[in-house]
C-alpha positions in Angstrom: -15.2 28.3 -29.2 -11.8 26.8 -27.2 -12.8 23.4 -26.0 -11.8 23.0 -22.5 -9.3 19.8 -21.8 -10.6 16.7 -20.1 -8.8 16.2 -16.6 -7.8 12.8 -15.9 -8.3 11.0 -12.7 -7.0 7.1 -11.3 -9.2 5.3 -9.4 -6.5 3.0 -7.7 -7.1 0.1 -5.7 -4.4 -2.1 -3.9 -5.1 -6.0 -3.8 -2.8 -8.8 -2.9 -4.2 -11.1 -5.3 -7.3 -11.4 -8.0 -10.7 -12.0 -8.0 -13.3 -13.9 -9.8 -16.4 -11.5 -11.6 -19.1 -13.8 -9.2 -16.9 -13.1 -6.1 -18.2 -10.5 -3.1 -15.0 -7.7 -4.2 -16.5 -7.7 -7.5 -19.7 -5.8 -6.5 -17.5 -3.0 -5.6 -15.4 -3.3 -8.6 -18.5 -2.9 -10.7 -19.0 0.4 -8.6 -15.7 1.6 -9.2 -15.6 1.0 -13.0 -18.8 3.2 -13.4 -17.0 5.4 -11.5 -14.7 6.0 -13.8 -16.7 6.2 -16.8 -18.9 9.4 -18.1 -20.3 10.5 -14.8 -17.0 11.0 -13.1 -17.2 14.7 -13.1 -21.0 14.2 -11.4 -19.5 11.8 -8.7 -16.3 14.1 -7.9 -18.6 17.5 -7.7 -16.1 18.9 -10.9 -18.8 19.2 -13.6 -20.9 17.3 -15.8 -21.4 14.4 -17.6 -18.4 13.6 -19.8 -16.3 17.0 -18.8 -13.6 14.9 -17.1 -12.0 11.5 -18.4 -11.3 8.3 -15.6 -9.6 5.2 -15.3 -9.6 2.3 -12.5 -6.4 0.7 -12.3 -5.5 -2.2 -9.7 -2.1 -2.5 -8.3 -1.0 -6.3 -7.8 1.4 -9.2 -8.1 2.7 -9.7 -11.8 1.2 -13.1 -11.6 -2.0 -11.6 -10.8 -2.4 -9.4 -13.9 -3.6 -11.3 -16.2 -6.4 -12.9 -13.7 -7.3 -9.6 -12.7 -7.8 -8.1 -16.4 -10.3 -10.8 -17.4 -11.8 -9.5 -14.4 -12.2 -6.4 -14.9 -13.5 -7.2 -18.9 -15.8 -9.2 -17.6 -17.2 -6.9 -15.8 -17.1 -4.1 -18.3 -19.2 -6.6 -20.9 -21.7 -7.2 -17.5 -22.7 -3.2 -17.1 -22.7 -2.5 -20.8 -25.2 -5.2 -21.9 -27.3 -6.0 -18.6 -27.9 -2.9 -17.3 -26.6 -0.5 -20.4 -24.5 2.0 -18.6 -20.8 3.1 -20.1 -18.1 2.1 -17.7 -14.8 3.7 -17.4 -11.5 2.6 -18.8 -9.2 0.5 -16.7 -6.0 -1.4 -16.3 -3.6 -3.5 -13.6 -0.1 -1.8 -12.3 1.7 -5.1 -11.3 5.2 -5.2 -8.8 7.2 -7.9 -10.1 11.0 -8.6 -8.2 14.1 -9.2 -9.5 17.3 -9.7 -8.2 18.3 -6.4 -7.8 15.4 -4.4 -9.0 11.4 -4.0 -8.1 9.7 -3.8 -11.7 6.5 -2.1 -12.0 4.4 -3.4 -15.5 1.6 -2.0 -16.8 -0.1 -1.8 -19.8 0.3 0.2 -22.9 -3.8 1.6 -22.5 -2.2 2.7 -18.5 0.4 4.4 -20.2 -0.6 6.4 -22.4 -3.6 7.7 -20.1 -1.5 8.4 -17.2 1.3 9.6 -19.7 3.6 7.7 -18.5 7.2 8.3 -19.7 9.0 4.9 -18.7 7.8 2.1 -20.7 6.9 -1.3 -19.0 8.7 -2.4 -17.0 10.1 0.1 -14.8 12.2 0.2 -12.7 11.2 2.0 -9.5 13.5 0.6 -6.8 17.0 -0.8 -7.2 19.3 -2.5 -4.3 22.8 -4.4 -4.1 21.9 -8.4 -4.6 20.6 -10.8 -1.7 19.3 -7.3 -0.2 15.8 -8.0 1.0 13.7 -4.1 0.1 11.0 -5.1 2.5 12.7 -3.2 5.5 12.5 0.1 3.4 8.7 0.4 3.0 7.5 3.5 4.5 5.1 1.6 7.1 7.3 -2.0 7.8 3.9 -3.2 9.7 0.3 -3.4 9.3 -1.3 -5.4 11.6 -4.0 -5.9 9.1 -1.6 -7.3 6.2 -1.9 -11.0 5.4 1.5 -12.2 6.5 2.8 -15.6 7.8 4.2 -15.6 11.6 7.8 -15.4 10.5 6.6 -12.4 7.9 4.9 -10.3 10.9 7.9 -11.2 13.2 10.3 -9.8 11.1 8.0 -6.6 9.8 7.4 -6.2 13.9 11.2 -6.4 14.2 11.8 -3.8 11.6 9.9 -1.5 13.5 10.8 -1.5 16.5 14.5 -1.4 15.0 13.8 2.0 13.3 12.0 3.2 16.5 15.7 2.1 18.9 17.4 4.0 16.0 15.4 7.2 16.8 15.5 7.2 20.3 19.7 6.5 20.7 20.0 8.6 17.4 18.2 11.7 19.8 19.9 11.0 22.6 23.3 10.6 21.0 22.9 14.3 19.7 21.4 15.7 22.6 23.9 18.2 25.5 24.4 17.4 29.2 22.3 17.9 31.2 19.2 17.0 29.1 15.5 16.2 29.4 14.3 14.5 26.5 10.5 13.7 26.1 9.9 11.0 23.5 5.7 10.8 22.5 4.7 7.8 20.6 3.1 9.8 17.7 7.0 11.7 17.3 8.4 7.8 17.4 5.7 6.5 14.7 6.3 9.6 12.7 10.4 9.0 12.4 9.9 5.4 11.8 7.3 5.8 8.7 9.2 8.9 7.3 6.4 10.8 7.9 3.2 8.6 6.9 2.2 7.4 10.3 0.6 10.9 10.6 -1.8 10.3 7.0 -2.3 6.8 8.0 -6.1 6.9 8.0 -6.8 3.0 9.5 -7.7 4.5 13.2 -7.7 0.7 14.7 -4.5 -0.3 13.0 -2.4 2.8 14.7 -3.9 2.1 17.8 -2.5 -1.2 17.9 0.9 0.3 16.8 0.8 2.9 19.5 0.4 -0.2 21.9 3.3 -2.1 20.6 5.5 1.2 20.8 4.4 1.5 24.2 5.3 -2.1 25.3 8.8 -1.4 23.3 9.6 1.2 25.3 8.9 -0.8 28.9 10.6 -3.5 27.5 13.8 -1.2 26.8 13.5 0.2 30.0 13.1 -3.3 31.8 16.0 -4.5 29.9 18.4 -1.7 31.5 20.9 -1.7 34.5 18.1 -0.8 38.0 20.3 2.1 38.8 19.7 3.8 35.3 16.1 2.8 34.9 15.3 5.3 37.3 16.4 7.8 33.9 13.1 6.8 32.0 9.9 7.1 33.4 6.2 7.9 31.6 3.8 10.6 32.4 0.4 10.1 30.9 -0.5 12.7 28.2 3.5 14.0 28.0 5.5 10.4 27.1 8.2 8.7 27.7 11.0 11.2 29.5 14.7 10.7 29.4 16.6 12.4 32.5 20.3 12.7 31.4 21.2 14.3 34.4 25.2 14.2 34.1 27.8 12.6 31.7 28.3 9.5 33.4 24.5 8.6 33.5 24.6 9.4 29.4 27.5 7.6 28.6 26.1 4.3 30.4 22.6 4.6 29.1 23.8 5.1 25.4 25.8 2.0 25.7 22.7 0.3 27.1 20.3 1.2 24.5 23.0 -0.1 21.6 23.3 -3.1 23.3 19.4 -3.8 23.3 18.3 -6.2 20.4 14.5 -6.0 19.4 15.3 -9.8 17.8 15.2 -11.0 21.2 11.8 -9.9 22.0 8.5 -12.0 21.8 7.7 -10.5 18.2 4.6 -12.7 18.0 2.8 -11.7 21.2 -1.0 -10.8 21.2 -1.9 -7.5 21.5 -4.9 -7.2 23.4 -7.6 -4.0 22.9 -7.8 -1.8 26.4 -9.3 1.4 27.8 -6.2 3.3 26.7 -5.8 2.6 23.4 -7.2 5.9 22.2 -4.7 8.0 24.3 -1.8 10.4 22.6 0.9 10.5 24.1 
């Protein structure tokens, strides 16, 4: 009789720094690692008991590996003996930095579940020295990331940078006469290559949206008054570029390259309102 072969699934979770075993997170840890035991084929509706193979791996600081491993052990010893249940395997990726390279580790148990080809370290991002990588994450700000005030200033900045590039890059391209309608969801989408549309925290891209917004009337404040009368929004359509002749073009393009989003108050509060859940 041909024995079927197991499919493999990671359980991955993303944390800035480890945990203790007697800490809150560690109740869904505990959850997670029988998760990935035996009954993973139950839990994921793929089978039964045993038919499919897991493993719950946490992505984290290279400092925070080792931390996060006696963790995890810890809690493997706690499910087998106290309430005799089999828990799944597991492992830590860790992203370590060097001077011209982002390293992922990970263990030899990781590797050789996943199949991994590279051994640890890898490297997974390379750059020229005294480059800073941050500005090429696909989302360059979460408003729910632990950062420092210069941190989210400069994430903010980055943003609103890529979202300036957009706009002058359209407009540069576009013929005369144009009409150009920029929506904040097209604007999000450009500046996150993409993953602003799968980005599944609802409150976070509402508080993006806003900040695009105010971007947006800040650009247009920041204009000559006889061209500002060029961009105006319409609720439910976005914000509309009139490029009626040359002239108007060629003066508003040299505008928009002239605006710096360093200059703008890149810690100010966004407030919650009654038009937050608006596309537009």
């Amino acid at each position: 009789m041909e024995t079927k072969e197991k499919k493999k699934f990671c359980i991955l979770e993303c944390k800035t720094s480890s945990f203790g075993p007697d800490s809150s997170t560690a109740r869904q840890t505990r959850t997670l690692l029988l998760f990935a035991g035996p009954i993973i084929s139950e839990v994921l509706g793929l089978g039964i008991r045993g038919q499919n193979e897991g493993i719950l791996c946490y992505f984290t600081g290279s400092n925070q590996i080792e931390m996060m491993e006696n963790t995890l052990k810890t809690l493997e010893k706690e499910i087998k003996e106290k309430i005799k249940l089999e828990s799944g395997n597991y492992g830590c990726f860790g992203i370590k930095p060097e001077q011209s390279a982002i390293l992922l580790e990970y263990s030899e148990k990781i590797k050789n579940f996943l199949n991994l080809i590279e051994d640890s370290p890898a490297k997974i991002l390379t750059f020229e020295e005294d480059t800073d990588p941050r500005p090429l994450y696909f989302i360059p700000y979460d408003p729910n990331i632990q950062q420092t005030k210069e941190e989210q200033k400069r994430c903010r900045r980055i943003l609103f940078e890529r979202i300036l590039s957009y706009i002058i890059s359209k407009v540069g391209g576009t013929d005369i006469p144009s009409y150009i309608i920029f929506t904040t969801e097209e604007m999000l989408k450009s500046a996150t290559f993409g993953a602003y549309e799968i980005w599944e925290d609802t409150e976070a891209k509402k508080h993006v949206r806003k900040l695009i917004r105010g971007l947006l009337g800040d650009i247009r404040s920041s204009i000559d008054k006889s061209l500002q009368e060029c961009i105006n929004y319409e609720s439910k359509r976005g914000w509309i570029f009139d490029l009626k002749d040359k002239e108007t073009y060629e003066e508003l393009l040299k505008q928009l390259q002239k605006f710096k989003p360093e200059g703008l108050d890149l810690s100010k509060k966004i407030e919650p309102n009654l038009f937050d859940n608006m596309e537009d």
